[in-house]
C-alpha positions in Angstrom: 180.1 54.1 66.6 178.4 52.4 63.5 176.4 56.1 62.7 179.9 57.9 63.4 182.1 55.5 61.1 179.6 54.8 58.8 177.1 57.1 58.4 179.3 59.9 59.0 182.7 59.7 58.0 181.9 57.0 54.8 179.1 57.8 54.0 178.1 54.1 52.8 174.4 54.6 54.2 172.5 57.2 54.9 171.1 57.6 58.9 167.4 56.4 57.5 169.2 53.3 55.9 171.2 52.3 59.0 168.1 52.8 61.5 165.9 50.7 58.7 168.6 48.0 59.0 168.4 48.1 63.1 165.0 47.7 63.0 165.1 44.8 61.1 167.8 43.2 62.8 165.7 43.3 65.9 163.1 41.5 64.6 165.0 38.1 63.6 166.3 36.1 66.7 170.3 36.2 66.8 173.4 38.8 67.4 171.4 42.0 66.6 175.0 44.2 66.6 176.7 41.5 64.4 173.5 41.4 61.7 173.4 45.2 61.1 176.8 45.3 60.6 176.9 42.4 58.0 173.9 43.8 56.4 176.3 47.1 55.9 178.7 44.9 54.4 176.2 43.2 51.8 174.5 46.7 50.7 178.4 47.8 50.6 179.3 44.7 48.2 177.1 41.9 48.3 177.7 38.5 49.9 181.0 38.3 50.0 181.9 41.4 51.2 179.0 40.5 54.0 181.1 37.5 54.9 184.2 39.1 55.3 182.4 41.8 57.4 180.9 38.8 59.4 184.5 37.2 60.0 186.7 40.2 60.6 183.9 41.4 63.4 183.2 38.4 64.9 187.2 37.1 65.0 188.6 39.5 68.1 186.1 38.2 70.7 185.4 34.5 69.5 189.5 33.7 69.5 190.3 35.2 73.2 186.9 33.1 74.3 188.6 30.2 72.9 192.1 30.8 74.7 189.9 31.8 78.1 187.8 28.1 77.6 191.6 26.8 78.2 192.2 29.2 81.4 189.2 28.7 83.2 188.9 24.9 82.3 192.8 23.9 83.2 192.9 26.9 86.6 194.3 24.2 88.8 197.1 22.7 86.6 198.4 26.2 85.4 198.9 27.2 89.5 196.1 30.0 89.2 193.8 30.9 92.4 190.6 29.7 91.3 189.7 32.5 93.9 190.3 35.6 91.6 187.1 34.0 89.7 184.7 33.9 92.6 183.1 36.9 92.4 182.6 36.5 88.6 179.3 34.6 89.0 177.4 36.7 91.2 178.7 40.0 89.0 177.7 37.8 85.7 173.9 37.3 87.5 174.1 40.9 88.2 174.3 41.8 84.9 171.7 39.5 84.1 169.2 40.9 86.2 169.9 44.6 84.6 169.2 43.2 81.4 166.2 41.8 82.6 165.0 44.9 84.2 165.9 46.7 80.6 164.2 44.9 79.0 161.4 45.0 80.9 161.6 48.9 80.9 160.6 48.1 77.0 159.0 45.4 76.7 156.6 45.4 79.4 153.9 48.3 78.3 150.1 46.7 78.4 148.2 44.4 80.5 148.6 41.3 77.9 152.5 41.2 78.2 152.0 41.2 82.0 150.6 38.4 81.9 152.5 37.2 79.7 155.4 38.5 81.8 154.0 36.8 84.9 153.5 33.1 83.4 156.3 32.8 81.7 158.6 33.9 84.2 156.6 30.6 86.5 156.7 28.1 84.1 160.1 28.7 83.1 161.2 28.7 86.7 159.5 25.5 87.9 160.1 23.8 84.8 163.7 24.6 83.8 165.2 21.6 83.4 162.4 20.9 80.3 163.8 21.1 77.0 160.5 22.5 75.3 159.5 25.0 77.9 161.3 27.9 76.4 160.6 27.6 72.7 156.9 26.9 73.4 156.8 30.4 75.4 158.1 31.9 72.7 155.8 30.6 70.5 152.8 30.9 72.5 153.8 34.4 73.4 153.8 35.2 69.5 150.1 33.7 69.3 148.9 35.2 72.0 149.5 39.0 71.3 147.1 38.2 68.0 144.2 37.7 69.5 143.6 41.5 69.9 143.7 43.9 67.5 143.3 47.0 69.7 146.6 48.1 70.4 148.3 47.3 66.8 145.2 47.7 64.1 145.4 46.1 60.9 144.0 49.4 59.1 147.6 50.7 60.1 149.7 48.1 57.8 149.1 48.6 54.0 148.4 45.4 52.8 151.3 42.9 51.5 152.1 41.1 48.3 152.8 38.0 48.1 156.3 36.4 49.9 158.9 34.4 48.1 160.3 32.2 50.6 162.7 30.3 48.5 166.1 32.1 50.2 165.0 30.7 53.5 164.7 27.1 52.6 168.5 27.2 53.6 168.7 28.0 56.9 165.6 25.4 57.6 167.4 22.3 55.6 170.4 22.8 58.2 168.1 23.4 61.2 167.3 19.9 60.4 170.4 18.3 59.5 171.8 19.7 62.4 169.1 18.2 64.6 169.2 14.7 62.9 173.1 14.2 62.8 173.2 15.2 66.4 170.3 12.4 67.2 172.0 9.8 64.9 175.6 10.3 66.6 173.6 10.3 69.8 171.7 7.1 69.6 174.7 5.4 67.2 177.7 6.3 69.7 179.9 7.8 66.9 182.6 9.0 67.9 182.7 12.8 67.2 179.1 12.7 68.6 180.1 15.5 71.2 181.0 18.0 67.8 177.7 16.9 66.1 176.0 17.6 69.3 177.9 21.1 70.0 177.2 22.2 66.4 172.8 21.1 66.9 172.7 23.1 70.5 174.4 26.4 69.3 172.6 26.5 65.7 169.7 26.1 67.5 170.5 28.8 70.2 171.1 31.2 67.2 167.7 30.3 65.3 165.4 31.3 68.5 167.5 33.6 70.8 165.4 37.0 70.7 167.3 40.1 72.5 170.9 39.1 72.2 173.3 37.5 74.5 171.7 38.2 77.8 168.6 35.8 76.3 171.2 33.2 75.4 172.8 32.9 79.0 169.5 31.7 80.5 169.4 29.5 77.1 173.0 27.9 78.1 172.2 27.1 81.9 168.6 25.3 80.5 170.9 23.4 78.2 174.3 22.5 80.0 173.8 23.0 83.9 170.0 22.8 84.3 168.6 19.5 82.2 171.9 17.3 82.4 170.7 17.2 86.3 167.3 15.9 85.1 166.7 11.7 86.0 164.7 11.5 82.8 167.3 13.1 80.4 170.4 11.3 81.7 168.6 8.0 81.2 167.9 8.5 77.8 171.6 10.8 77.2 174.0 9.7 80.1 176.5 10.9 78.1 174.8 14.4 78.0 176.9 17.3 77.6 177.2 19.1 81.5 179.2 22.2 82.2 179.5 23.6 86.1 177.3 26.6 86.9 180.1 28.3 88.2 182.3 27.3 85.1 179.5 28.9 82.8 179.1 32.1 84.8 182.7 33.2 84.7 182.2 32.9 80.9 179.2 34.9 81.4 181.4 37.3 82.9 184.4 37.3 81.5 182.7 38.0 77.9 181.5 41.3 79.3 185.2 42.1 79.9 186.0 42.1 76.1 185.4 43.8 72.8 182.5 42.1 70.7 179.3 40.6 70.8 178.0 39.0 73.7 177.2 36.0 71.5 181.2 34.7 71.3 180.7 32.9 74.9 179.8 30.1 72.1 183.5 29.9 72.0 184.0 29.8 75.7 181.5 27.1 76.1 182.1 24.8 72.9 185.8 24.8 74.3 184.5 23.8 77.8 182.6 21.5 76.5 185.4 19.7 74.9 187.8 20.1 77.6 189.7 16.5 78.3 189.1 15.2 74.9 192.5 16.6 73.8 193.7 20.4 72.1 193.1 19.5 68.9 189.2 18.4 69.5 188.9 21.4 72.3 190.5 23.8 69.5 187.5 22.0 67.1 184.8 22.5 69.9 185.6 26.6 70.1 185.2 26.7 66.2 182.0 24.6 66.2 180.6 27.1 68.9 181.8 30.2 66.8 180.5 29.2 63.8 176.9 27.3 64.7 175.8 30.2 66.5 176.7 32.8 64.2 175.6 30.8 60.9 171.9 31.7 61.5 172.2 35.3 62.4 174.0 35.3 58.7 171.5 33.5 57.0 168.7 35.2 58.1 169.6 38.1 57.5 171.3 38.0 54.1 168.2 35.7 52.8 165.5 37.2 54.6 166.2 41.0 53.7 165.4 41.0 49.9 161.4 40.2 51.5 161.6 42.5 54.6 160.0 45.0 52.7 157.1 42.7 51.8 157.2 41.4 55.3 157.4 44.6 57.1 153.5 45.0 55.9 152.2 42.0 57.7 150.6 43.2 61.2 150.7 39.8 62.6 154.8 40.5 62.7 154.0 43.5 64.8 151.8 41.9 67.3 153.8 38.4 67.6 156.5 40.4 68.4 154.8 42.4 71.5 154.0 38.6 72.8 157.6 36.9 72.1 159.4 39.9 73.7 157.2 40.0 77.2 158.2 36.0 77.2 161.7 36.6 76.7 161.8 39.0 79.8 160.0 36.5 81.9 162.5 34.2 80.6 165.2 36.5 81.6 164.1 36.7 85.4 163.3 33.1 85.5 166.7 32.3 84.5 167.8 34.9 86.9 166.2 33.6 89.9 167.3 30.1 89.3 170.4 31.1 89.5 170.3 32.7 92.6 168.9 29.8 93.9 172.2 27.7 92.5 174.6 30.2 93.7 174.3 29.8 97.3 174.1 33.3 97.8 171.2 32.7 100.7 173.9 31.5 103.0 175.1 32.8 106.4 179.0 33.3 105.6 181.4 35.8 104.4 181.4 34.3 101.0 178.2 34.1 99.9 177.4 37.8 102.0 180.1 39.2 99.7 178.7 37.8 96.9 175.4 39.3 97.3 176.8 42.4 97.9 178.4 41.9 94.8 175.0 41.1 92.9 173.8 43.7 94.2 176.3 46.2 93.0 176.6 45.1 89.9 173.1 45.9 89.3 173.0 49.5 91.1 175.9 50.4 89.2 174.6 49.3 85.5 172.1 51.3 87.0 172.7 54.1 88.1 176.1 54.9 86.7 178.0 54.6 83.1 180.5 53.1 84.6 181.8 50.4 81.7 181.5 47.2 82.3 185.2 45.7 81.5 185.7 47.8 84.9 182.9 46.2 86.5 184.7 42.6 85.7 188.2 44.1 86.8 187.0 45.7 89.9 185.4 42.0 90.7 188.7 40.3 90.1 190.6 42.4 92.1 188.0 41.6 94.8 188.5 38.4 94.4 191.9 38.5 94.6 192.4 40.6 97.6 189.7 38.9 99.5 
């Protein structure tokens, strides 16, 4: 759609240009889909033509998130079946597990990022509920890959010139801002804490997430269904945020259902989050989750592409990448499993026999068929319904 509207029938960048500016986007952690197209609109007219791009694409998907955070979080007082929902989760792990299996299909190409693959995809799993598990992956995933210089030779990179990194001093200050406001509410008892909180979790989401929305998912669960559970943390945090697995999957779903990036389930979940505290603060809590997760996509990419072309040079880019992606897909089926294990999907019953059939679908279909997936979502709430 992007090379047919704007390559095409504009003509505001050549196909070279646009495929430059996807590769790019993929390097930097955040909505890949909603970078390249606010990079369009910077090359178009600078920042503030970028912004408005940023706004106007992001708008659609983030506001009916918001309204659906009200639905799915007040079903019982608005007479709905909470029934035509049920098979939302088990489709929304579905769709999980074919992303995983994608991106392993990419990713997954040499014995290193097996391993990588393998260990990951453990430690994540038995240590879920650990807040520092999945950015230390990351990270060590990244380092890993460098060790060798086999598969991705220096000789191959012409060498770089020196990097101004003045732009990205930005986005760092409010990474930790955001972290210390969201401590100091914490440990002070303000009484907007919750906000201060929301706004830390989903700029942080959007500063590390690599491969788009189906990486943030698992990213969500760790943080709002996962380690409120944990003895430790609700010692130190009773008053942790904590959303219900299933609440979070039928967001999951639901977002697949609608136009937009993946990424405006922020919306969904800042408004869940929020949810008894009154409209006004839920309205508040969508906006927080819009905004916070998007913000570092933005920056990033509007600060870090005047030096991509510097950057680009640097081999260690290359081979951190290799190492950060095999994570993520370990990550991914982690996160996949331990869902599975939370959905009750091992039981002997109708329901849960239903609901693997409806796992199991869901992936076969994404699989083998083009079938979109706003009629995978339908086609489950009709089941639901009917059932």
């Amino acid at each position: 759609m992007v090379l047919k509207t704007f390559v095409d029938r504009r003509r505001d960048l050549t196909k070279e240009e646009l495929m430059e500016y996807i590769s790019f986007c993929q390097l930097l952690p955040g909505a890949s889909s909603t970078q390249t197209l606010t990079l369009i609109g910077y090359k178009r007219g600078g920042v503030k033509l970028a912004v408005v791009t940023l706004l106007i694409w992001l708008f659609p998907a983030c506001f009916l998130m918001g309204v659906f955070s009200f639905i799915v979080g007040n079903l019982e007082s608005l007479g709905i079946q909470a029934k035509i929902l049920r098979f939302i989760q088990p489709m929304a792990i579905g769709f999980l597990a074919y992303a995983a299996y994608k991106a392993y299909r990419i990713s997954i190409n040499s014995p290193i990022t097996r391993v990588i693959l393998v260990v990951s995809s453990v430690i994540t799993f038995l240590l879920f509920k650990a807040p520092w598990v999945i950015p230390a992956l990351i990270v060590c995933g990244g380092v890993v890959t460098n060790f060798s210089s086999k598969r991705i030779p220096a000789k191959e990179i012409v060498k770089p010139r020196h990097i101004r990194w003045t732009n990205i001093w930005l986005f760092a200050i409010l990474f930790i801002v955001a972290g210390v406001l969201s401590e100091t509410a914490r440990k002070r008892n303000w009484e907007y804490r919750r906000e201060f909180n929301l706004f830390e979790n989903f700029y942080r989401f959007g500063s590390i997430v690599f491969g788009g929305g189906d990486v943030l998912i698992p990213l969500m669960v760790d943080q709002y269904v996962a380690r409120p559970t944990s003895p430790t943390v609700i010692k130190r945090n009773p008053d942790i945020i904590r959303l219900e697995q299933s609440e979070l999957l039928t967001g999951a779903g639901i977002v697949r259902a609608i136009p937009g990036p993946v990424f405006s389930i922020a919306s969904f979940v800042g408004g869940l989050a929020t949810k008894g505290e009154g409209i006004n603060r839920q309205v508040v809590g969508c906006v927080i989750g819009s905004v916070a997760i998007f913000l570092p996509s933005a920056l990033l990419v509007l600060f870090f592409f005047p030096v991509w072309q510097t950057l680009r040079k640097y081999v260690v880019v290359y081979r951190s990448l290799e190492g950060i992606n095999a994570a993520v897909v370990g990550i991914m089926i982690a996160a996949t499993l331990y869902l599975l294990k939370n959905a009750s999907l091992f039981q002997f019953t109708i329901d849960t026999l239903l609901g693997v059939l409806v796992f199991v679908g869901t992936f076969l279909t994404l699989l083998y068929s083009k079938i979109p997936a706003p009629v995978i979502v339908l086609f489950c709430l009709v089941l639901g319904w009917l059932v």
